[in-house]
C-alpha positions in Angstrom: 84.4 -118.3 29.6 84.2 -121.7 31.2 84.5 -119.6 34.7 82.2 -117.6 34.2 79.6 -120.5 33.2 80.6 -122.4 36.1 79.6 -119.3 38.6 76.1 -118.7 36.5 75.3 -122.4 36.8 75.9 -122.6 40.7 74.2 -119.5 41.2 71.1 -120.8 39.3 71.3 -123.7 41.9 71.3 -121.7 44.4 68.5 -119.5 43.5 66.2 -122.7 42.4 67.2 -124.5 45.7 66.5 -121.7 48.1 63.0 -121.6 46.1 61.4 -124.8 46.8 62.6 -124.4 50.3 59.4 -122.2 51.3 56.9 -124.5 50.2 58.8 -127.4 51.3 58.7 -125.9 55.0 55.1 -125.5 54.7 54.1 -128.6 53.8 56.3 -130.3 56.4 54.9 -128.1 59.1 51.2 -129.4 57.8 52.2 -132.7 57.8 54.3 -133.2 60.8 53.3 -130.5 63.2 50.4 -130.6 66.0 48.8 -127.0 64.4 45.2 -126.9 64.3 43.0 -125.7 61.1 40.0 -124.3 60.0 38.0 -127.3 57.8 35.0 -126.9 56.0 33.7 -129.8 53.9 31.0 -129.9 50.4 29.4 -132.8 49.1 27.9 -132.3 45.7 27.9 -128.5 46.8 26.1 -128.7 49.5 28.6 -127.8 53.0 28.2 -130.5 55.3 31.4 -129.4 58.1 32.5 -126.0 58.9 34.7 -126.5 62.1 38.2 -126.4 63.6 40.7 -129.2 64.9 42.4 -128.9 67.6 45.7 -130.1 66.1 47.0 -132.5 63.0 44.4 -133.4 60.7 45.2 -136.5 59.2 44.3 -137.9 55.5 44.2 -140.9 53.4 44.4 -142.3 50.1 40.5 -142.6 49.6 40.2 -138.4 50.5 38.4 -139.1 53.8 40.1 -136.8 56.6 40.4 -137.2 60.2 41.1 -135.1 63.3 39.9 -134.2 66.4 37.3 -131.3 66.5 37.8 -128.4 69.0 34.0 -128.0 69.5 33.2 -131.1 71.2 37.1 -133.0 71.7 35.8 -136.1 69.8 37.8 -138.2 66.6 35.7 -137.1 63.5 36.5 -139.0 60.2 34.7 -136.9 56.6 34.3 -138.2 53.2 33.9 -134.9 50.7 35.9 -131.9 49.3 37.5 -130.2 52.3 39.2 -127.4 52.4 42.0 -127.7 55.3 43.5 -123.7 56.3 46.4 -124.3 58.6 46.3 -122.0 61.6 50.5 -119.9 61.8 51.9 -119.8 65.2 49.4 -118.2 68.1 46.7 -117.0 65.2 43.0 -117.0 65.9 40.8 -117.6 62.9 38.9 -114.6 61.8 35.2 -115.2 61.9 34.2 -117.5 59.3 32.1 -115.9 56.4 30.2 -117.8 54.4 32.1 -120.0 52.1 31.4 -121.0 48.7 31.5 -124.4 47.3 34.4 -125.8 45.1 33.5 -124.6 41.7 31.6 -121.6 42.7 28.3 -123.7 44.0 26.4 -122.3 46.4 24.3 -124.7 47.2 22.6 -127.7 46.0 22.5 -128.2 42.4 19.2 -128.7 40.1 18.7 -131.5 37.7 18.2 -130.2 34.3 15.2 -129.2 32.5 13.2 -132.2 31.4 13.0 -132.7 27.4 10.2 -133.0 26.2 9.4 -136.0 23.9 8.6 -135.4 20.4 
């Protein structure tokens, strides 16, 4: 009995180990490799970047990223919500389509109605 609980309990390891290792690869290859990615960037649902880098995009603590864009080589710093798609090995992005907003915006967002006073 104690055998057999000993083999179940490494195997467990095992499986549980060899599951975290697939996420942990990818983000070590986003954070330490030279890959480039698609970005594109809202601010208050409104996209203000849709672009590539042309290798590691760097961030900080105040969620401004930085990196240097393919389209014209230069060192471009953004403040917003970004979304940051990692390019694999030797793949081309496919055509970008038109993205939607965090939250399912679309576009800008209208104040509300006024109320009237009584």
């Amino acid at each position: 009995m104690m055998r057999t609980t000993t083999i179940l309990l490494i195997a467990g390891l095992a499986v549980a180990a060899s599951a975290c290792t697939e996420s942990r690869r990818a983000r070590n290859a986003a954070t330490w490799s030279d890959q480039p990615a698609d970005i594109t960037c809202w601010t208050y649902g409104t996209e203000t970047f849709s672009g590539r880098s042309t290798g590691k995009v760097e961030y900080n603590d105040g969620g401004r990223i930085a990196f240097v864009d393919a389209a014209n080589g230069r060192y471009t710093t953004i403040d917003g919500e970004c979304r940051v798609v990692y390019l694999a090995e030797g793949e081309e992005a496919a055509a970008p389509a038109a993205a939607k907003a965090p939250g399912g915006l679309a576009g800008p967002v209208a104040p509300p109605p006024a109320v009237p006073e009584a």
